[in-house]
C-alpha positions in Angstrom: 13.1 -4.1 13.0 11.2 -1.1 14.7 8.1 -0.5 15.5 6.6 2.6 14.6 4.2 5.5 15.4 2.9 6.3 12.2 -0.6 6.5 10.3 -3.1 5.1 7.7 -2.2 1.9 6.6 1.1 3.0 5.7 3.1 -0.2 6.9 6.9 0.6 8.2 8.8 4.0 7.9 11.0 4.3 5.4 14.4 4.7 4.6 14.7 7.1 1.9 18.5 6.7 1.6 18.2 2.8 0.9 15.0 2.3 -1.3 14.5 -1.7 -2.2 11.0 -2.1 -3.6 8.5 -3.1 -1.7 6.4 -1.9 0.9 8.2 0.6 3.4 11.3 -0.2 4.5 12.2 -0.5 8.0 14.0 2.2 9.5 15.8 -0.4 10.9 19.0 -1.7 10.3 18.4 -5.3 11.2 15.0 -5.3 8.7 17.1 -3.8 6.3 19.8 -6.0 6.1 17.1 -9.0 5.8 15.6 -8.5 2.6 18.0 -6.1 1.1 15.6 -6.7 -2.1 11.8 -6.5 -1.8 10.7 -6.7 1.6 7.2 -5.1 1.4 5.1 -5.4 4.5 2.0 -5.4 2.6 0.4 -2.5 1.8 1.9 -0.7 4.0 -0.2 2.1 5.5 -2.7 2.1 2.7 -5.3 5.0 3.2 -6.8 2.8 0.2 -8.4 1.1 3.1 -10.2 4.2 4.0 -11.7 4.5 0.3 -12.8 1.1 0.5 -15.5 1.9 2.8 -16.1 4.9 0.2 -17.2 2.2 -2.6 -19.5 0.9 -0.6 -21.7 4.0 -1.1 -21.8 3.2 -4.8 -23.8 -0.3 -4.3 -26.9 1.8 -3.8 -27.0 2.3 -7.3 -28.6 0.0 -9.8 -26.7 -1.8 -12.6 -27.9 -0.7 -16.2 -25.7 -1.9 -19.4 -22.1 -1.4 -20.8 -19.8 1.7 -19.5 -18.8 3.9 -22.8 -15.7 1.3 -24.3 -14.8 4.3 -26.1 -13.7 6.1 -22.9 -11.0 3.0 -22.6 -9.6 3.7 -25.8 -9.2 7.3 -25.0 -7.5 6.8 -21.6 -5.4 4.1 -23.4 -4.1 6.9 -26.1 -3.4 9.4 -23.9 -1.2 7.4 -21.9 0.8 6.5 -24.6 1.0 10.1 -25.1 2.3 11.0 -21.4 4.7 8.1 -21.5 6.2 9.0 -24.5 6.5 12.7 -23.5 7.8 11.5 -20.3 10.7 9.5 -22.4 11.7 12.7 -24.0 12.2 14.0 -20.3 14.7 12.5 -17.5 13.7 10.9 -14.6 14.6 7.6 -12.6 14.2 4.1 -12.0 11.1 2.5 -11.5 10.8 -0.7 -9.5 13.3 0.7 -6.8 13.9 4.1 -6.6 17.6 5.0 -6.0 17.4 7.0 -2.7 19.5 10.3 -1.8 21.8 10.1 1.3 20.2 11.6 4.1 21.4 14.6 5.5 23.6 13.8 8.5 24.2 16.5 11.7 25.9 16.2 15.4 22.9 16.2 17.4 25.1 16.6 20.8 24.6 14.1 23.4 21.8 12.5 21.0 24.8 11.6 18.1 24.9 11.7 14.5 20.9 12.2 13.7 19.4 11.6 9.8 16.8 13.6 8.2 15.4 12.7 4.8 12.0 12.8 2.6 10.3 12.5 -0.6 7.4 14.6 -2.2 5.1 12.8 -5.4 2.5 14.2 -7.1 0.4 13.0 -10.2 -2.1 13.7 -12.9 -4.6 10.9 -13.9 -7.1 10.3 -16.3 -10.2 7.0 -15.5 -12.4 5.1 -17.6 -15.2 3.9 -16.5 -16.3 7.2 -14.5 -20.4 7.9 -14.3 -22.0 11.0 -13.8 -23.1 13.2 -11.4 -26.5 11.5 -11.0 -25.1 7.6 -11.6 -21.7 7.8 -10.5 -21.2 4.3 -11.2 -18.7 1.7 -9.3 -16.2 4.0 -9.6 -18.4 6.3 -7.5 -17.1 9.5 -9.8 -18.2 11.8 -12.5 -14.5 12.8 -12.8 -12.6 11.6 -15.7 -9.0 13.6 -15.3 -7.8 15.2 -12.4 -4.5 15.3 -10.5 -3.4 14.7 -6.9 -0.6 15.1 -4.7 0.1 12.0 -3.8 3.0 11.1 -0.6 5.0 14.2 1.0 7.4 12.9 3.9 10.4 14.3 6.0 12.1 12.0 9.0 14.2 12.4 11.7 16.2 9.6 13.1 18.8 7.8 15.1 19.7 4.7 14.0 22.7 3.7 15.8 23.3 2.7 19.5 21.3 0.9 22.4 18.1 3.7 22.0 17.1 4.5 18.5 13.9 6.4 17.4 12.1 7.5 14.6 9.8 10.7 13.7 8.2 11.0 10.3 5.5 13.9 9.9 3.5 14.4 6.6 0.5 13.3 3.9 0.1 10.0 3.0 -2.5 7.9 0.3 -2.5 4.9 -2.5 -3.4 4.6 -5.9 -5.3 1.2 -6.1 -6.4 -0.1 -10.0 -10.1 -0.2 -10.1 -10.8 2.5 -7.3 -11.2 6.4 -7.7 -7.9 8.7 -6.5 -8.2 9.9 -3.0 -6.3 12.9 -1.6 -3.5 12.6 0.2 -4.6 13.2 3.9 -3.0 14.2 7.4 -6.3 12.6 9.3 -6.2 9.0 8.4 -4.4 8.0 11.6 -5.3 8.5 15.4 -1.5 10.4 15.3 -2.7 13.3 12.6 -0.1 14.2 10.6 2.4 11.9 12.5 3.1 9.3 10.0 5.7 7.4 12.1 7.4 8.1 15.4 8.9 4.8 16.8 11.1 4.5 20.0 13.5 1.2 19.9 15.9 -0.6 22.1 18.6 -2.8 20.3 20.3 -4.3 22.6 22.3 -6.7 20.0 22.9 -6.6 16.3 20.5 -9.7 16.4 17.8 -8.4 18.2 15.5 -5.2 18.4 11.6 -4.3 20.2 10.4 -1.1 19.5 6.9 0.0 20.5 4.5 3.0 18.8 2.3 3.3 15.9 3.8 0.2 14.3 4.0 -0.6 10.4 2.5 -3.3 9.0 4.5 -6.7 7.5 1.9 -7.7 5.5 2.9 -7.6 1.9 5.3 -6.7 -0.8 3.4 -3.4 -1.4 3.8 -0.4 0.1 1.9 2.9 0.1 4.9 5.0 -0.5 5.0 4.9 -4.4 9.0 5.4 -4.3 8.5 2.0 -3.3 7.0 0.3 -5.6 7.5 -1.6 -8.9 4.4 0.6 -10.0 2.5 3.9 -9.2 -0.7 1.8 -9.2 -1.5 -0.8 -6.3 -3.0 -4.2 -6.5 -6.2 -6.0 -5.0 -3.3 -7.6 -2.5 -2.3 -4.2 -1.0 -6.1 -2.8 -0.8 -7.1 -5.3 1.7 -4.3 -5.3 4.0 -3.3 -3.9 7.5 -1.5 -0.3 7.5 -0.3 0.8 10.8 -1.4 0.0 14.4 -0.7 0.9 17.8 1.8 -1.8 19.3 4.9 -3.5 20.0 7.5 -5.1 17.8 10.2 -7.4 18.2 12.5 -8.7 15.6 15.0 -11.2 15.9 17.4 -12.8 13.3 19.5 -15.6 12.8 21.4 -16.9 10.5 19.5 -16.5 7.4 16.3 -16.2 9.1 14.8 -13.1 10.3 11.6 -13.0 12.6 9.6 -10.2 13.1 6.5 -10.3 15.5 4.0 -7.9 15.9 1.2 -7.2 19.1 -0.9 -4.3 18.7 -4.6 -2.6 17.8 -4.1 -3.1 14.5 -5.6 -0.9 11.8 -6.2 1.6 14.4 -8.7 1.0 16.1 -7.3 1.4 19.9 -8.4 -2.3 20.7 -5.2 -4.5 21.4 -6.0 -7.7 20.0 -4.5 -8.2 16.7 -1.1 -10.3 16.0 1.0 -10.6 12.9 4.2 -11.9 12.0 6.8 -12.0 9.4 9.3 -14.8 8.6 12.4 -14.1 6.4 14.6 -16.3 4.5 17.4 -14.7 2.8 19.3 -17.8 0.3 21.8 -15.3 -1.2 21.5 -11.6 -2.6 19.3 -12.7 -5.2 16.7 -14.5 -3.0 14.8 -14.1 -0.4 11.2 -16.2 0.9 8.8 -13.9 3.1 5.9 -15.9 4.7 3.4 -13.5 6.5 0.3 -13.5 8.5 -1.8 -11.8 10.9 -5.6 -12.7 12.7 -7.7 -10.5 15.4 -7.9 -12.7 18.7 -10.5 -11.2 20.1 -13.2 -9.5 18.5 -13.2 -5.3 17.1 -16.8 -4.2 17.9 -18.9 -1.4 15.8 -18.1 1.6 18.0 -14.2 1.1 17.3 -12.6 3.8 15.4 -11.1 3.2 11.8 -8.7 4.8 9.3 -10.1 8.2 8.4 -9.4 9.4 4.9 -9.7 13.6 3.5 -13.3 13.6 3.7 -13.7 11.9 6.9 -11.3 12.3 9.7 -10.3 9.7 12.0 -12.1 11.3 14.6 -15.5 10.5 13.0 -14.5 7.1 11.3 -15.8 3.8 13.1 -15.4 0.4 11.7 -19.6 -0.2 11.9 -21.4 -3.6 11.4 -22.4 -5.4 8.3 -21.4 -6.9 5.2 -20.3 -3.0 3.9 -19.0 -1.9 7.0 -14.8 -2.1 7.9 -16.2 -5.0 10.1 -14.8 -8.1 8.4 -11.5 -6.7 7.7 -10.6 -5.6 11.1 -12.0 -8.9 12.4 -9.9 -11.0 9.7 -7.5 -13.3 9.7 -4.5 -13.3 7.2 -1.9 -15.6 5.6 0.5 -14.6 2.6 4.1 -15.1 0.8 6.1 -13.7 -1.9 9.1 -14.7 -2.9 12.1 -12.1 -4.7 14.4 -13.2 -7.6 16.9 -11.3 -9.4 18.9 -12.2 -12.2 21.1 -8.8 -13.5 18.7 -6.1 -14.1 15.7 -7.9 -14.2 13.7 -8.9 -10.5 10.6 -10.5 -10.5 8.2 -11.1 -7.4 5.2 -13.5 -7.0 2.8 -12.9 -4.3 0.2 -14.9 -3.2 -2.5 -13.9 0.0 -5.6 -15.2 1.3 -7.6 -13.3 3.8 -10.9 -13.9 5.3 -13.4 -13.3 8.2 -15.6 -16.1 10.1 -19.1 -15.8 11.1 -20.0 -13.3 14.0 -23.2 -12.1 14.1 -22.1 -9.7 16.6 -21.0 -7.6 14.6 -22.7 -8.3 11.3 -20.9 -11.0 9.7 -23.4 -13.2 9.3 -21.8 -15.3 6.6 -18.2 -16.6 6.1 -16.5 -14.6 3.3 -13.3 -14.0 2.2 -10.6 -12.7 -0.6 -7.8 -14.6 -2.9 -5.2 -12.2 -4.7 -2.4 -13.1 -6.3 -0.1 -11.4 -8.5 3.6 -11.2 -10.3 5.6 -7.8 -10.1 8.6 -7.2 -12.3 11.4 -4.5 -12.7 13.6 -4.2 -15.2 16.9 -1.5 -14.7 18.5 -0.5 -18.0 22.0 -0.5 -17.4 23.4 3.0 -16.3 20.7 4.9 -17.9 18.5 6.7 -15.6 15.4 4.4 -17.1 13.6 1.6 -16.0 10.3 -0.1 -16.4 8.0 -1.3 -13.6 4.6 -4.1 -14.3 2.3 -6.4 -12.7 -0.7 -8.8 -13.4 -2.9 -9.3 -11.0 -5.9 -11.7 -9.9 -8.8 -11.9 -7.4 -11.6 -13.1 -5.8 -13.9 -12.2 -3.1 -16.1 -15.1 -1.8 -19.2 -14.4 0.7 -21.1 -11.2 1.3 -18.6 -9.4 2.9 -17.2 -6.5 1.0 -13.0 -6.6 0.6 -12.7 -5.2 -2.8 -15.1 -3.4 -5.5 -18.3 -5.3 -4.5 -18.6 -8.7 -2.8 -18.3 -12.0 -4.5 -16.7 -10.0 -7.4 -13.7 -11.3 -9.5 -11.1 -10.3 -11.6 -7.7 -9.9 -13.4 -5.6 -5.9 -13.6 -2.4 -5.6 -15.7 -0.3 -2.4 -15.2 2.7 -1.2 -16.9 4.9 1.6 -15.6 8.2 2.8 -17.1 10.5 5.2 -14.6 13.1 8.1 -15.4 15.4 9.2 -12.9 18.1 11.4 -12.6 19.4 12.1 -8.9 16.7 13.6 -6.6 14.2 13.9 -9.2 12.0 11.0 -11.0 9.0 11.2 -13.5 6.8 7.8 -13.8 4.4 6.9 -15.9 1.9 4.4 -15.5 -1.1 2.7 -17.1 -3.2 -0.1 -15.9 -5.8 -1.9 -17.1 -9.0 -4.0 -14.7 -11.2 -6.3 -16.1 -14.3 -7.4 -13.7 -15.2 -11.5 -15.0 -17.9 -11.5 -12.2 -19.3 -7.9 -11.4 -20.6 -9.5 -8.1 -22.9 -8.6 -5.9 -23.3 -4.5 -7.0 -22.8 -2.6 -10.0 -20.5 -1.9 -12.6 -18.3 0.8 -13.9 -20.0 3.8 -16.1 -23.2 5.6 -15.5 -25.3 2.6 -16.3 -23.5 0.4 -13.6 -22.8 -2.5 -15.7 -19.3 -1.8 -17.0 -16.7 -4.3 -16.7 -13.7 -2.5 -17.6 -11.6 0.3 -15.9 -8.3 1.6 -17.1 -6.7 4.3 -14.9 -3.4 6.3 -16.7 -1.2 8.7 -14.2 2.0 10.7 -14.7 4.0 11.3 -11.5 6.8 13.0 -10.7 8.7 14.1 -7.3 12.4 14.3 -5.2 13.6 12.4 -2.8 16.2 13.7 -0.3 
């Protein structure tokens, strides 16, 4: 696998010509080749991370009663009337997108060199929005809206003893439960450089790269194209994105090893590990244990993802309970495991992260988050349609804030069918989060004590 220069928490670069599911795949053959299925490294460059520090903003408001129901209902029918206006269109799969073949030219002395990209942009409409005085958990007064979402174009090499890697363009996520961000150029220390990895394979077996590396933690990634779903998960929102550092991968046999040394999540302090063990039984299955901790200790003054409002520049990971401190400072351990059977995959994920005391830096109490969840794809036959779901469930423990508001619980469902046809594809996609403990903040809707969000999108884009 590679290692890349890239930004946010976008995870690995991807291959656009060889789209699994999962988080970004590796621009790398050898990562390929070891989970030709899902191989997400977790939430892969998630500028969701940035918005996270966003919510916190909204805990300075109050909890009153009940967010308007009626607004759920409303989102709920007008997503049944984008997906079935999307039907009558035609678009592509959902769960994993069928890439174009890169564009191949004689680069010289350099070889045969790739380029490729993808473009997505959507239209959403939220529950559970406030208003402009009581923006709510949510921390909008805006109902409907749309976004552009990921634009990408790579160059690469990808054969012989030096490979590299360049991606430039705008990256975000679409987390359940969260307001939509803009797509932004200034979440990484690398600006608009997404990815740009330099990589010595001196076997088939055996690769180390060193950049802006992608993440392996998760099935996720922040690319939509993908995904099983244009909506991300609990999992994905608290996870690393890319990092300064080295890589080295290494397979054997069925196994395939891939270690990572670096700042991680940005931050320009070079004390976070990670690693990612692969077990590939057959075609159909594959096991992917991951984890990652911070060795040392990321103080205050370090800088953090930016996101469109606040560039990297300005962004620091802070102190306290609200701050970027505990995730940064975290340690990690995850799996999922993929399974297909004909058209149908399914992929369990499990993932436990969590921060110890270190008064340091503000973490005055232990605190972490459980997520686990079950993605599914389902590919109908040779038609250009396919659907994409997941359930979800969490729970943050402590006072530390890792998703909507400390010590809060819950369970998402999402539902996303996909039309493809070529370089184009239109996806629909409707989710569904309900809080069981609010925790320690406020609610959806103006009077802060909602429980329910539902967030509906259409998306379409190209890939080439």
């Amino acid at each position: 696998m590679e290692l890349v220069l890239g930004t946010g928490r976008n995870k690995v670069s991807t291959d656009f010509s060889s789209m699994t599911t999962g988080q970004d795949t590796d621009d790398d053959p050898l990562g390929a080749s070891l989970s030709t299925l899902f191989r997400g490294y977790g939430a892969d460059n998630r500028q969701a991370a940035v918005s996270k520090l966003s919510r916190s903003s909204a805990m300075r408001h109050l909890p009153q009663s009940f967010a308007n129901p009626g607004k759920l209902t409303a989102i709920a029918m007008l997503y049944l009337g984008v997906g079935t206006c999307a039907m009558r269109m035609t678009v592509g799969k959902a769960f994993a997108f069928d890439g174009a073949s890169p564009i191949t030219f004689d680069a010289g002395p350099l070889g045969p060199l790739q380029i490729s990209g993808g473009m997505t942009g959507y239209t959403y409409a939220l529950s559970g929005t406030g208003d402009a005085a009581r923006p709510g958990l949510l921390g909008t007064d805006r109902s409907f809206g749309d976004e552009f979402l990921n634009g990408l174009i790579r160059l690469r090499k990808s054969d012989g003893l030096i490979q590299f890697t360049v991606q430039m363009g705008s990256t975000t996520s679409l987390t359940l439960g969260t307001e939509p961000s803009r797509s932004s150029v200034q979440t990484l220390s690398t600006g608009p450089l997404y990815a740009g990895s330099l990589i010595i394979a001196p076997t088939s077996n055996f690769k180390i790269s060193a950049g802006l590396v992608g993440s392996v933690e998760g099935y996720e990634s922040t690319l939509d194209w993908n995904n099983t779903d244009l909506l991300t998960t609990d999992i994905f929102y608290v996870q690393n994105s890319k990092s300064v550092g080295v890589t080295a991968t290494y397979k054997i046999g069925a196994i395939t090893v891939k270690a990572i040394f670096g700042d991680g999540f940005d931050t320009g302090v070079w004390n976070f590990a990670q690693a990612l063990v692969t077990y590939t039984l057959n075609s159909d299955n594959s096991l992917n244990i991951y984890g990652a901790s911070n060795l040392g200790r990321t103080n205050p003054g370090a800088h953090f993802y930016g996101s469109a409002s606040l560039p990297y520049s300005r962004s620091f990971v802070g102190s306290g309970p609200t701050s970027a401190a505990a995730l940064v400072n975290s340690n990690m351990i995850g799996a999922y495991y993929s399974f297909t059977k004909g058209n149908l995959t399914l992929v369990p994920e499990v993932q436990y992260v969590y921060a110890k005391i270190d008064h340091k830096i503000g973490l005055d109490k232990a605190s972490g988050n459980l997520g686990a969840a079950l993605f599914a794809d389902y590919k109908f036959g040779k038609s250009p349609w396919s659907i994409g779901a997941w359930a979800e469930c969490f729970s943050s423990n402590g006072p530390d804030l890792w998703f909507i508001n400390p010590r809060s619980k819950g369970v998402g469902l999402s539902i996303s069918p996909t039309w493809q046809r070529k370089y184009l594809f239109v996806r629909a996609s409707l989710g569904v989060l309900r809080l069981i403990d609010i925790g320690d903040g406020i609610g959806y809707g103006s009077k802060g004590s909602g429980r329910d969000q539902a967030t509906a999108a259409l998306g379409a884009g190209f890939l080439f």
